[in-house]
C-alpha positions as CSV (number, residue, x, y, z in Angstrom):
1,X,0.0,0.0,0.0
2,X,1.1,3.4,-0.7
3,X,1.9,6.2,1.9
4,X,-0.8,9.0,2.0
5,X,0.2,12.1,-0.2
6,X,1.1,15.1,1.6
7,X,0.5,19.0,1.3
8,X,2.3,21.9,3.4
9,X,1.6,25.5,3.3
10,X,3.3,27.3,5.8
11,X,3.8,31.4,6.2
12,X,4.6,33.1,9.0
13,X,1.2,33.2,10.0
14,X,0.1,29.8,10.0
15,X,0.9,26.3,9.0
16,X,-1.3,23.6,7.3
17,X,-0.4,20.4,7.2
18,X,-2.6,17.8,5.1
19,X,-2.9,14.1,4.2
20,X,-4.6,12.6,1.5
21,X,-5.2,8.7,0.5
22,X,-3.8,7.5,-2.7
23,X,-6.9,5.7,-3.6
24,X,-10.6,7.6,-2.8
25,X,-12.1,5.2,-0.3
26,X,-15.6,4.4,-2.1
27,X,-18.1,4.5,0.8
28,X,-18.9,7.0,3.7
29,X,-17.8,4.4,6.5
30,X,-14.2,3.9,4.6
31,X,-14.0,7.2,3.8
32,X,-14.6,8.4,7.6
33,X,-11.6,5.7,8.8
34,X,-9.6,7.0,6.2
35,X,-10.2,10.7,7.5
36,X,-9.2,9.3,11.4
37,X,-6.4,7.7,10.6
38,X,-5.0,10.3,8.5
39,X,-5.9,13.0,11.2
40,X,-4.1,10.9,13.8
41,X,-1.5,10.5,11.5
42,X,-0.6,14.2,11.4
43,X,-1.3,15.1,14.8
44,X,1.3,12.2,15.7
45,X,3.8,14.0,13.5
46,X,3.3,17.1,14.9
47,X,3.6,15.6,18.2
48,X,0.0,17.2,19.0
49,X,-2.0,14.1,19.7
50,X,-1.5,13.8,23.0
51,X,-2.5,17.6,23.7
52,X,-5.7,17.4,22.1
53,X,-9.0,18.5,23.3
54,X,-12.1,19.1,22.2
55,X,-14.6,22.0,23.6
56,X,-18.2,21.4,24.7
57,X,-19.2,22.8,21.1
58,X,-16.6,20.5,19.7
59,X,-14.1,23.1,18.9
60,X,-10.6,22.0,18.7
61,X,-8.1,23.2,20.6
62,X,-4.8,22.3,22.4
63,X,-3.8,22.0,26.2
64,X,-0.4,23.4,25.7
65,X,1.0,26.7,27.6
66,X,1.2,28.4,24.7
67,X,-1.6,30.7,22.8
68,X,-1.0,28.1,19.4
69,X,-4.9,27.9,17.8
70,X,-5.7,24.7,16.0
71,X,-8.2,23.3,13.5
72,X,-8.9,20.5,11.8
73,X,-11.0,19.2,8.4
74,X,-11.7,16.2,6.6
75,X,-13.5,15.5,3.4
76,X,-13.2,12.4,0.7
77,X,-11.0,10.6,2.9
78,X,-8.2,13.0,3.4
79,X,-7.2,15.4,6.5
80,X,-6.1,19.0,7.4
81,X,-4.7,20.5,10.6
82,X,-4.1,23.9,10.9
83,X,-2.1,26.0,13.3
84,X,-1.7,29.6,14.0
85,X,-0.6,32.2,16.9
86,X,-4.2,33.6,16.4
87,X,-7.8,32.0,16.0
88,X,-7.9,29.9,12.7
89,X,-9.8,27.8,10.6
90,X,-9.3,25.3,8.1
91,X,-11.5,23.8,5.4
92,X,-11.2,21.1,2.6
93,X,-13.4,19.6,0.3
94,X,-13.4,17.0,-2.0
95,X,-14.7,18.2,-5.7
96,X,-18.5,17.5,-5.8
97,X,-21.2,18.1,-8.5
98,X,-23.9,18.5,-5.9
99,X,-21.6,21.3,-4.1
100,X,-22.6,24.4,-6.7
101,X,-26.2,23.9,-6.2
102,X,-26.0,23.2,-2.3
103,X,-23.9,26.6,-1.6
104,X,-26.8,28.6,-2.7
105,X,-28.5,28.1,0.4
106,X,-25.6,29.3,2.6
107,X,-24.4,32.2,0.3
108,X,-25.7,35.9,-0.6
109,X,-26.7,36.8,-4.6
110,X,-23.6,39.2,-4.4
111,X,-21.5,36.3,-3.0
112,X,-23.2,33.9,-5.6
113,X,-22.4,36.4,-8.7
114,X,-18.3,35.4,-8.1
115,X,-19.0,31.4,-9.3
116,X,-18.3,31.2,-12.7
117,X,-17.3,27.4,-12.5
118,X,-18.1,24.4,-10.2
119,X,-14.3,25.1,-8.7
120,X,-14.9,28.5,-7.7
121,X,-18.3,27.5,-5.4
122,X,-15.9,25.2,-3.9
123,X,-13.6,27.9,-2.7
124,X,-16.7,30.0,-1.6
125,X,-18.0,26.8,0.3
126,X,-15.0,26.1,2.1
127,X,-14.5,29.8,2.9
128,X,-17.6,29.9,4.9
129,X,-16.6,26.9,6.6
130,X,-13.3,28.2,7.6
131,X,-14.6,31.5,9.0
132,X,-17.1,29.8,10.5
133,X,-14.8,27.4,12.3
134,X,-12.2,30.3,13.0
135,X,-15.3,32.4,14.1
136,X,-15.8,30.1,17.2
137,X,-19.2,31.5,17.9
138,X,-22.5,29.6,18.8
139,X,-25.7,29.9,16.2
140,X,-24.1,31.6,13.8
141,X,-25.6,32.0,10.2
142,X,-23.4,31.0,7.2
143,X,-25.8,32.7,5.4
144,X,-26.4,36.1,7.2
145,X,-23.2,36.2,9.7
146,X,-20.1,35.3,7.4
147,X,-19.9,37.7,4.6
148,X,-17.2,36.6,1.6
149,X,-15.9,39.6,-0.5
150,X,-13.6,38.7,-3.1
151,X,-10.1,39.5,-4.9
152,X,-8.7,38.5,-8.0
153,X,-12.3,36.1,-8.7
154,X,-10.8,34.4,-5.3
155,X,-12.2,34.8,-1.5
156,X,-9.8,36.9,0.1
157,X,-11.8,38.5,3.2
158,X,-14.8,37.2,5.4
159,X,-16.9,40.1,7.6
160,X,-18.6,38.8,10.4
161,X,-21.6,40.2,11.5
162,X,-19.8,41.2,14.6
163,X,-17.5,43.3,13.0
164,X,-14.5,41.3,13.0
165,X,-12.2,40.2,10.4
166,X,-10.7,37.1,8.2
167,X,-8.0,36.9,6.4
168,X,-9.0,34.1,3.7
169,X,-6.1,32.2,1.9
170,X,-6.9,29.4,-0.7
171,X,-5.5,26.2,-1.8
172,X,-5.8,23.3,-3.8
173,X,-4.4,19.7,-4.0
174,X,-5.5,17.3,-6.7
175,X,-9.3,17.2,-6.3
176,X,-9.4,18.7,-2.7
177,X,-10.0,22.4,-2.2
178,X,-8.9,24.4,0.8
179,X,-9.3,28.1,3.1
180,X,-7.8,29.1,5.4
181,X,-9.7,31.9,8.0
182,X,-7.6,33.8,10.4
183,X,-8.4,36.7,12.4
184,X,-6.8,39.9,11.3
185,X,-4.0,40.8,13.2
186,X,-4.6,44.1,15.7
């Protein structure tokens, strides 16, 4: 069996580490091992897997001294972890057909006039997530809390409704999409 394929994006401001399986696992209950195994797999390299908790929303985060913010996504088998000195989130998604017409019901018209292709509700879709996750707020709307504003046809800055700020960064391996959502620096 081959090893997983792996994916790094690191800046000064974060650092992404990602696994993905060789072969797409065909059903949900392989793809959802695949996903654990793969998650545990990059926590154990980053030596993080014994430090990690899990608020009562189910927000990730890590018993360490330090301020380091985590997150974490799966999707079509593969894995993502996240880190960053502020609060982040991560988001991947495996390419879907059912995606474009499912992101209308999270998104606004003026958010929905940026998709020109299936690939670009993709990025839109896991920027919500993201922010959402980075967010770490309780009932908020996708829909009327996160709003997406674009750059260059990509996502490049999510407005909460609470008047903060998210610094959106995209990426892309094979057939996965990424986002990352970090709070503007102060």
């Amino acid at each position: 069996m081959k090893p997983p394929a792996r994916f790094r994006l690191l800046t000064s401001d974060f650092r992404v580490f990602a696994a993905f399986p060789t072969l797409i696992p065909k059903n949900r209950l392989q793809r959802r091992r695949s996903e654990e195994a793969l998650k545990n797999l990059l926590l154990g390299d980053l030596k993080l897997g014994s430090f990690l908790r899990y608020d009562q929303r189910g927000k990730p985060y890590l018993a360490l001294p330090s301020s380091m913010h985590i997150s974490i996504s799966h999707s079509g088998g593969a894995a993502a972890v996240a880190l960053g000195d502020r609060e982040i989130g991560v988001d991947i998604q495996y390419f879907s057909e059912r995606l474009p017409r499912i992101i209308r019901r999270i998104s606004s018209h003026e958010e929905l006039s940026f998709i020109q292709t299936p690939e670009y509700a993709h990025y839109l879709w896991c920027a919500k997530e993201a922010a959402y996750k980075a967010a770490g707020s309780e009932g908020l709307s996708m829909r009327r809390d996160i709003s997406v504003q674009f750059r260059d046809g990509f996502p490049a800055i999510a407005r909460l409704s609470d008047g903060r700020i998210l610094e959106l960064t995209p990426f892309r391996f094979r057939l996965w999409f990424g986002m990352i959502a970090l709070t503007r620096a102060r």
